[in-house]
C-alpha positions as CSV (number, residue, x, y, z in Angstrom):
1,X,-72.1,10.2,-19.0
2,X,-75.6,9.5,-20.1
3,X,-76.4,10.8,-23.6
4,X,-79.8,10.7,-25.3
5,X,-80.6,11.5,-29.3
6,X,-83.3,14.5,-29.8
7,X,-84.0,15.6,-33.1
8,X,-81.0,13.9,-34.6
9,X,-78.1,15.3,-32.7
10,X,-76.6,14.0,-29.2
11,X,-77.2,15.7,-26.2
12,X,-75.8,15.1,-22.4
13,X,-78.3,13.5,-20.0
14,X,-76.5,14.6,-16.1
15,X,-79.6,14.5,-14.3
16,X,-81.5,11.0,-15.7
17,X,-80.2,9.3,-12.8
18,X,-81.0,12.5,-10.1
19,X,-84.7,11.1,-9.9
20,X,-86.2,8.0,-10.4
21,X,-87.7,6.2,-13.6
22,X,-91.2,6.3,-14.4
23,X,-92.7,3.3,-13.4
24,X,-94.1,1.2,-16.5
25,X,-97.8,3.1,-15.5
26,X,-96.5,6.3,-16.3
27,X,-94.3,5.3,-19.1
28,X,-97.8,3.9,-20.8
29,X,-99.7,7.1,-19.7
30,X,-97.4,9.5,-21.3
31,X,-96.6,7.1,-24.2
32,X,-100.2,7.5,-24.8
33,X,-100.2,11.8,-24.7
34,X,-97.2,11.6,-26.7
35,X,-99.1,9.0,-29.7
36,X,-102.3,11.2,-29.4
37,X,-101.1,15.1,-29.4
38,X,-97.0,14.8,-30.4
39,X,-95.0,16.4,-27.4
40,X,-96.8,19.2,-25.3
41,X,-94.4,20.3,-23.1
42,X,-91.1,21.6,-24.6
43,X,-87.9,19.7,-23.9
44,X,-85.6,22.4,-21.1
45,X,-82.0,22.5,-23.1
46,X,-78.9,24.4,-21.8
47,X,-75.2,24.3,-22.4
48,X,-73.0,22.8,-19.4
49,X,-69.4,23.6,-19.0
50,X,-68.2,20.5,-18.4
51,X,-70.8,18.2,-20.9
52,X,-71.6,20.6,-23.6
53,X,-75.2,20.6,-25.4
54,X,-77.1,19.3,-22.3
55,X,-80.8,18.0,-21.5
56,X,-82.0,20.0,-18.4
57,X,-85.6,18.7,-18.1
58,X,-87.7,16.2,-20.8
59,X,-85.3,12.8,-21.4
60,X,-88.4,10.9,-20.8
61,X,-90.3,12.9,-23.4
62,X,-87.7,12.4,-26.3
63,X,-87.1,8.8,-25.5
64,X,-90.7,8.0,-26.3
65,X,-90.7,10.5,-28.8
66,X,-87.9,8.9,-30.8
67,X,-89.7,5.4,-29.8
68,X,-92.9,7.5,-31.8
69,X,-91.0,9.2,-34.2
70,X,-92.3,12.4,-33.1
71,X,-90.9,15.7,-33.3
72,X,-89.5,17.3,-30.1
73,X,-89.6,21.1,-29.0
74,X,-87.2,22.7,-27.2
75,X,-86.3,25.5,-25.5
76,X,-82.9,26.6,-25.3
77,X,-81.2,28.7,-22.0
78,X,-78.0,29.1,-23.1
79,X,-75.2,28.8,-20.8
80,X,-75.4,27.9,-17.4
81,X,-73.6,26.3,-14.5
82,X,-74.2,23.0,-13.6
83,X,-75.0,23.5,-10.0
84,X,-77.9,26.2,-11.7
85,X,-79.0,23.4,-14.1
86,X,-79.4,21.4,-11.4
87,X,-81.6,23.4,-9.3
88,X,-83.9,24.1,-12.4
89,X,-84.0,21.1,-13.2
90,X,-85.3,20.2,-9.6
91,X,-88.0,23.0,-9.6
92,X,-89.1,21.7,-12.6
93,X,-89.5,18.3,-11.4
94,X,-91.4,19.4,-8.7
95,X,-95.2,18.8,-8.6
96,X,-94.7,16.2,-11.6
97,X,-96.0,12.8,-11.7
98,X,-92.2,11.1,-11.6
99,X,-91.4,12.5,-7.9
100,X,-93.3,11.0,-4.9
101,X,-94.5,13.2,-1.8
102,X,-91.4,11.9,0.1
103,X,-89.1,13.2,-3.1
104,X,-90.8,16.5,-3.2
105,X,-90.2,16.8,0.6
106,X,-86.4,16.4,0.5
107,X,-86.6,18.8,-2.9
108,X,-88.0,21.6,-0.7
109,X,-85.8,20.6,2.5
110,X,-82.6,20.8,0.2
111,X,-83.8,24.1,-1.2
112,X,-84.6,25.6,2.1
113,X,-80.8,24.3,3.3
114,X,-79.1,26.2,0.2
115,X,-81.0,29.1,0.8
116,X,-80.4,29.2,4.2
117,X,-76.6,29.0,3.2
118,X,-77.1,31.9,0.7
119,X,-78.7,34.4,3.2
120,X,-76.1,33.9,5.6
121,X,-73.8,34.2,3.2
122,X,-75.2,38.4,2.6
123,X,-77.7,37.3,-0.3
124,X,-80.4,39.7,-1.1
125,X,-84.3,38.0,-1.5
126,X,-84.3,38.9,-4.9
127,X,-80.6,37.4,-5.8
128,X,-81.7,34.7,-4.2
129,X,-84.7,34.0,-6.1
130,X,-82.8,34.5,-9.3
131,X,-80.4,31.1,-8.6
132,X,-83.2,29.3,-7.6
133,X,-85.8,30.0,-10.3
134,X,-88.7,30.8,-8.1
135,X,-90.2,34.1,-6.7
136,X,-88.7,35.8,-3.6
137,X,-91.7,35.0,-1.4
138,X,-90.6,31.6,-1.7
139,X,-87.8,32.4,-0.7
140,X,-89.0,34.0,2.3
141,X,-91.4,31.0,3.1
142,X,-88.0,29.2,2.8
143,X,-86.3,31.3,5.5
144,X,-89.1,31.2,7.7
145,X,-88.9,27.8,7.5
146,X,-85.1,27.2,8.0
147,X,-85.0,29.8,10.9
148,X,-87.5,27.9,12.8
149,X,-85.6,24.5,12.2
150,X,-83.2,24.1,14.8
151,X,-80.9,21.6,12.8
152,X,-80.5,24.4,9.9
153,X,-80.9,27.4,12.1
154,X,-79.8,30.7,10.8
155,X,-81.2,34.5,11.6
156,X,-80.5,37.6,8.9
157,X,-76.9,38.9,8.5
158,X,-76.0,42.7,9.0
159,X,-75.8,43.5,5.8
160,X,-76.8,42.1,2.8
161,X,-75.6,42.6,-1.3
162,X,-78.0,43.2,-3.5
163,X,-78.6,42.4,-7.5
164,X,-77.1,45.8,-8.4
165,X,-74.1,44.9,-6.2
166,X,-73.9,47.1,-3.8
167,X,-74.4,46.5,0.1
168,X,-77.4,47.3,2.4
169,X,-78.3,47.1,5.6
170,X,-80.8,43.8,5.8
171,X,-82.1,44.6,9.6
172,X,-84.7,46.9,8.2
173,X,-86.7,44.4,6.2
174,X,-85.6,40.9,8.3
175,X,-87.5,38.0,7.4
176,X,-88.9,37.7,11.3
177,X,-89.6,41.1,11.9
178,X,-92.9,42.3,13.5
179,X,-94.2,44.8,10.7
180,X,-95.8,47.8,11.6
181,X,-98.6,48.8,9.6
182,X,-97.4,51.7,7.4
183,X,-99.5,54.1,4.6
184,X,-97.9,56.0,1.8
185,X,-98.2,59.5,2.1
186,X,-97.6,60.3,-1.7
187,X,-94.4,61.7,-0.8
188,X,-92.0,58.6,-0.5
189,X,-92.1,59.1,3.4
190,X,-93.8,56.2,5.5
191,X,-96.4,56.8,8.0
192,X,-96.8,54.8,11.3
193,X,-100.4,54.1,11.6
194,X,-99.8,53.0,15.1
195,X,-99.0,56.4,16.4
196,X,-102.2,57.4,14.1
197,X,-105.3,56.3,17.1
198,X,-108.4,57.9,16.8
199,X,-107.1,59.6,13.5
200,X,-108.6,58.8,10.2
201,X,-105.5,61.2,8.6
202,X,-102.4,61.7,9.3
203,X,-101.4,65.2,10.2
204,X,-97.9,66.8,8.8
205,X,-96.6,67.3,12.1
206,X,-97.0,63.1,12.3
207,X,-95.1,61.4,9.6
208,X,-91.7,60.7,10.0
209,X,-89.0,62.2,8.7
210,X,-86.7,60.5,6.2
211,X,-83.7,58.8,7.9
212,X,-80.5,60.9,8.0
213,X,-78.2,57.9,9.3
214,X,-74.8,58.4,7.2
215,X,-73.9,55.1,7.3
216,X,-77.1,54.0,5.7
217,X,-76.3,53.8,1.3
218,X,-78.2,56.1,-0.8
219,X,-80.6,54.0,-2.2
220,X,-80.4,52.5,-5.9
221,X,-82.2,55.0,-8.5
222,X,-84.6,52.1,-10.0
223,X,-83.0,50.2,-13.6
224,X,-84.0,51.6,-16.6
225,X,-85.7,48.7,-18.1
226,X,-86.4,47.9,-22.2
227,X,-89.9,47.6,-23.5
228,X,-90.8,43.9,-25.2
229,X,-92.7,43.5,-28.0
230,X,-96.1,45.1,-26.6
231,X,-94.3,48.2,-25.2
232,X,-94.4,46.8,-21.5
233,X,-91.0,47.0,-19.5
234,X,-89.5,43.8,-19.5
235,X,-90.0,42.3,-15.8
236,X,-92.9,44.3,-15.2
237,X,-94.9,41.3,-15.9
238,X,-92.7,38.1,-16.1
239,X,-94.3,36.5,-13.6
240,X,-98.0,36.7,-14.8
241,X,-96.1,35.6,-18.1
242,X,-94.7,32.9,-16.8
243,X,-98.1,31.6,-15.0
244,X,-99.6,31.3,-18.1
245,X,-96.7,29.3,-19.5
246,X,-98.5,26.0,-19.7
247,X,-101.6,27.7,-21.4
248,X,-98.8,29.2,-24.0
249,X,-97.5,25.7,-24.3
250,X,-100.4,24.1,-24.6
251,X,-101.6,26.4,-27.6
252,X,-98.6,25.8,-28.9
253,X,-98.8,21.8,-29.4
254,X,-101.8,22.4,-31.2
255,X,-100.7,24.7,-33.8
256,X,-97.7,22.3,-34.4
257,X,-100.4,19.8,-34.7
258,X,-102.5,22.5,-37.2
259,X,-99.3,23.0,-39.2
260,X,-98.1,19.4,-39.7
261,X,-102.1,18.6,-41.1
262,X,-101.8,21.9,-43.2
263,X,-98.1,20.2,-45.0
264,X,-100.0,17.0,-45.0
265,X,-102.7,18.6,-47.2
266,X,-100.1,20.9,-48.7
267,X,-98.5,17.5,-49.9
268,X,-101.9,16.3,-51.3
269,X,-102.3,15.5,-55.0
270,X,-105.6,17.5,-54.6
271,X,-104.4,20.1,-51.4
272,X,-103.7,22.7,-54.2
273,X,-107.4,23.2,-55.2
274,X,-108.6,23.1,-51.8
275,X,-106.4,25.8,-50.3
276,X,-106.2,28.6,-53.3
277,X,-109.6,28.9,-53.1
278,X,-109.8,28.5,-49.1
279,X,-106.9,31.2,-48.6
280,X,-106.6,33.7,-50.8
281,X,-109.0,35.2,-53.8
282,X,-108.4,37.6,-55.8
283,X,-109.4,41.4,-56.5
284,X,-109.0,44.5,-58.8
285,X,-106.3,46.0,-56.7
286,X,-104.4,42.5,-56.2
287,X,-105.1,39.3,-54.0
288,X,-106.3,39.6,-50.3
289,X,-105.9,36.9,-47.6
290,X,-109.0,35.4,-45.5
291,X,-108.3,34.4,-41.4
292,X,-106.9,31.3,-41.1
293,X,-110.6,30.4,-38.9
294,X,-112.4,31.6,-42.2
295,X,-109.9,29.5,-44.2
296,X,-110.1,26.9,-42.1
297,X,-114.2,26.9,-42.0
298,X,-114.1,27.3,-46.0
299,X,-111.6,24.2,-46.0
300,X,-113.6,22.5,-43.9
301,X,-116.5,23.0,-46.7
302,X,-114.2,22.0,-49.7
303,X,-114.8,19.3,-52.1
304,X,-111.3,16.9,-52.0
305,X,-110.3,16.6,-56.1
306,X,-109.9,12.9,-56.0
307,X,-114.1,12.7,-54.8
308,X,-115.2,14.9,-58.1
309,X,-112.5,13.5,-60.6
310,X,-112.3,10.0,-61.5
311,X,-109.0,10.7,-63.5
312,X,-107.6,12.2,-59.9
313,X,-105.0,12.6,-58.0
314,X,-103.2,14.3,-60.8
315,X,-100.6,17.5,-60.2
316,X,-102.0,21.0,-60.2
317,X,-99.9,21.4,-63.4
318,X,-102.3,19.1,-65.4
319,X,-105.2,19.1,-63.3
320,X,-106.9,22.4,-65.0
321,X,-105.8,21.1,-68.4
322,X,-107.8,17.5,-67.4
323,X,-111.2,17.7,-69.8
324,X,-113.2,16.4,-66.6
325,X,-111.9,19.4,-64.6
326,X,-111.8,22.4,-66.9
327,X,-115.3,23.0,-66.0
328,X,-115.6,22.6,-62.1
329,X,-115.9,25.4,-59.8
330,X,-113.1,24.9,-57.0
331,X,-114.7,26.4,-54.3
332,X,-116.5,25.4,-51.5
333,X,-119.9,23.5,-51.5
């Protein structure tokens, strides 16, 4: 099994030899990104039953990283199955620079088989979606793809489970079915617009009843879902939050990059006169904290100790009792 060092502890590789290397091009490019900004994109970890502590997505990134010496982050999913790692790992892959047009082909055509397997198999959409990592209209884009393929083939099954386990009937929402345009009545009960000519309303004596079939299920009562931090209910809005994953990331890199220039200046023989007075001043009622942009700004306008002194760099412990430096003002310019 390929294994791979990040951060100082081994980690399974199983999928470095699922896709090909990066050609020496792309090994340059991101050897580049990586010199310049530290690692963007956070390193996928899970935990595999059969390897352990295992790389899902980023061995390139931590190889060049430890060729750097950079710092790698990481995200963590836990436990998984392998076969679920494994078609992460090749959504993820998709759309990057290390799979060709032909790769990313196959990808989708391998997806569309498996989900062609798991529909016919009594899959719901959404359970679907959840063991592939993508959105359900994917999957249906999948469906309508593999039902129009003769070699995969496949139609809707009678029934179908879904995520809260229990079965349905999946004829009324097929993936092939002609829709009929429909309007909520505010009630819960559909209305069929087609029977709705020459109407701009639809009158009482129009909208169809609820169905009384007995062998139909009562229909789920909808989860009770936790709020998140902000209050929202948790799913609500996962996918906008996960659209704007790269802009997260991205904003991310930069305050690691922010934070490792604050501990270099932190480390300074002369940070400690630059950042009292940049950060924090005090009052009558006790000490009060700028913004970090206003403390950055005010930083940005500070003297360095070692420029005023000639006796400099000396520790913050002797630095006010230096005779040169008992009577400079500390703050900025």
């Amino acid at each position: 099994m390929n294994t791979v060092l990040l951060n100082g502890e081994e980690y399974a590789a199983p999928f470095r030899d699922r896709y090909r290397p990066l050609t020496p091009d792309e090994l340059d490019a991101l050897r580049s990104s990586v010199r310049a900004d530290g690692v963007i994109e956070p390193v996928v970890l899970y935990v595999s039953p059969t390897h352990g502590k295992s790389v899902l997505d980023g061995v390139n990134r931590i190889e060049v990283a430890n060729e750097l010496g950079q710092i790698v982050p990481t995200i963590k999913l836990g436990e998984l199955p392998d076969d679920r790692a494994a078609t992460l790992a090749d959504s993820l892959q998709e759309g990057r620079r290390s799979l060709t047009p032909e790769e990313i082909r196959a990808a989708r055509a391998a997806r569309v088989q498996r989900v062609a397997e798991m529909r016919a198999g009594g899959m719901s959409l959404r359970a679907i979606a959840g063991e592939e990592g993508v959105s359900h209209t994917t999957i249906k884009d999948d469906l309508k793809m593999a039902y129009s393929d003769e070699e995969v083939g496949g139609t809707d099954p009678e029934k179908i489970e879904g995520i809260d386990g229990r079965s349905y009937s999946a004829r009324r929402n097929s993936i092939l079915a002609d829709a009929v345009p429909c309007m909520s009545t505010g009630k819960g009960f559909p209305v069929d617009m087609s029977r709705q000519a020459g109407s701009d309303r639809p009158s009482p004596s129009s909208i169809d009843p609820p169905p009384t079939d007995p062998t139909l299920p009562e229909p789920p009562a909808p989860p009770v879902q936790d709020p998140d931090a902000a209050g929202q209910p948790i799913g609500a809005h996962a996918e906008a939050a996960f659209a704007a994953r790269p802009l997260f990331e991205a904003l991310l890199a930069h305050l690691r990059k922010a934070r490792r220039l604050w501990a270099d200046l932190c480390d300074h023989p002369g940070g400690a006169y630059l950042i009292r007075p940049g950060v924090s001043y005090s009052t009558r009622n006790g000490w009060r904290h700028k913004g970090i942009e206003t403390a950055l700004l005010n930083l940005a306008d500070c003297e360095p100790a070692n420029a005023v002194c000639p006796r400099a760099p000396h520790d913050q412990m002797h630095g006010p009792e230096c005779p040169l430096c008992q009577g400079l003002n500390w703050s900025p310019k």
